[in-house]
C-alpha positions as CSV (number, residue, x, y, z in Angstrom):
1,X,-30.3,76.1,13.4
2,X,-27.7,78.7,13.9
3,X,-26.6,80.2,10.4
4,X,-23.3,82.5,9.9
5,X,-23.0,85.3,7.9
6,X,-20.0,84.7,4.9
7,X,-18.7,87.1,2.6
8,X,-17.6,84.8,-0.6
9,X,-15.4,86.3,-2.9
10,X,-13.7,84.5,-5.9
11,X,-10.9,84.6,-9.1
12,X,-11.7,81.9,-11.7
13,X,-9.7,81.8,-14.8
14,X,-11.7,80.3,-16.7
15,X,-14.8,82.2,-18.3
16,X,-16.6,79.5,-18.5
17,X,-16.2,78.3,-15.1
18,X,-16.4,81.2,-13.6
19,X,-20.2,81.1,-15.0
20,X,-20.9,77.8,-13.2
21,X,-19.5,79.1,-10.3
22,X,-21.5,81.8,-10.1
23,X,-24.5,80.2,-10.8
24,X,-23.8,78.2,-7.7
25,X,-23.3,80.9,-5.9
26,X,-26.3,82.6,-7.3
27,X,-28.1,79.5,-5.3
28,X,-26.8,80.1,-1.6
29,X,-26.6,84.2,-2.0
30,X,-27.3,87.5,-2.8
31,X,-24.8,88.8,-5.8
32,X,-22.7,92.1,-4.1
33,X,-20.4,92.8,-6.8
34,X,-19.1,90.9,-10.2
35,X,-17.3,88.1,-8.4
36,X,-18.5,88.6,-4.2
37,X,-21.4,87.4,-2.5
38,X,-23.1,87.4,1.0
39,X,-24.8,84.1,1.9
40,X,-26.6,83.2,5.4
41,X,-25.3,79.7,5.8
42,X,-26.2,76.9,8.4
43,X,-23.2,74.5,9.3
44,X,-24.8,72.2,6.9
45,X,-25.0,74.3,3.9
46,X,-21.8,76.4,4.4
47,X,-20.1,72.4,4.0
48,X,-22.2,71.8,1.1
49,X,-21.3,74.6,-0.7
50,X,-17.3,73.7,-0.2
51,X,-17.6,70.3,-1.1
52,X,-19.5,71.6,-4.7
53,X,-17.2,74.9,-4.9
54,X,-14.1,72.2,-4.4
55,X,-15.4,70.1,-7.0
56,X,-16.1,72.4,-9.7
57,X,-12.6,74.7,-9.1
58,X,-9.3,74.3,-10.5
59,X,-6.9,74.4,-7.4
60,X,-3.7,75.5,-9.4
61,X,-5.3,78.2,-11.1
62,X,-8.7,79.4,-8.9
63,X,-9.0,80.9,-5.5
64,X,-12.0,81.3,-3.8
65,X,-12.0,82.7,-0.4
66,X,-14.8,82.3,2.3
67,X,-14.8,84.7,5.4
68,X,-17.4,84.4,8.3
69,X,-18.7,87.4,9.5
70,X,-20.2,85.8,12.2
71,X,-23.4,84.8,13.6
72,X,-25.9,86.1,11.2
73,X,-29.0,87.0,13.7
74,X,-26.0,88.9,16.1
75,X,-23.8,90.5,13.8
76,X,-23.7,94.2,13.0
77,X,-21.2,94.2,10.2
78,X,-19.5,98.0,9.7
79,X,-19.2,98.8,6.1
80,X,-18.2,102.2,4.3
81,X,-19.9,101.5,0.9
82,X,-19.7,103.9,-1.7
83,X,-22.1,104.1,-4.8
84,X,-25.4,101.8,-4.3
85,X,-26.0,101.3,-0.8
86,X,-24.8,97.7,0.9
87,X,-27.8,95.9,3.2
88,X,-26.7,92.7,5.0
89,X,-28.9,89.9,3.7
90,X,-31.6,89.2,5.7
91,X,-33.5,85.8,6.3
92,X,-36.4,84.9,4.0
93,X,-38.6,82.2,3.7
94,X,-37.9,79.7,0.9
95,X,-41.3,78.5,-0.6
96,X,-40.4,74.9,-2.5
């Protein structure tokens, strides 16, 4: 199972949605910064998680954008990070 490498950043306008959203997003990534996330995502998830961010958005008023890196095994992303220091998350296993 191939998994890509997103950066998901987001601008909801609503306080209170912007807490459900990031609690979902809390759920398929590792928090970066206020509103941007990294996430390791098979083909499978990556749909899931637009069909629940899609849901739970309001189109006229929230953007959420989703950008693939690439494959996350093979990609070496170059990052000038200033401040704390930036690590590419890596793949762990999820104990249920």
């Amino acid at each position: 199972m191939e998994e890509h490498l997103y950066i998901i950043t987001y601008d909801i306008a609503d306080p209170k949605r912007w807490r459900r959203v990031f609690k979902l997003m809390n759920a398929y990534g590792e928090w970066v910064q206020l509103s941007v996330f990294q996430c390791r995502l098979s083909r499978r998830r990556h749909a899931e998680l637009i069909a629940l961010l899609d849901g739970m958005i309001h189109h006229r008023a929230d953007h959420v954008i989703l950008l693939d890196v690439g494959v996350a095994d093979a990609v070496k992303p170059r990052v000038v990070s200033l401040g704390k220091t930036f690590e590419t998350v890596v793949r762990e296993p999820v104990i249920v």
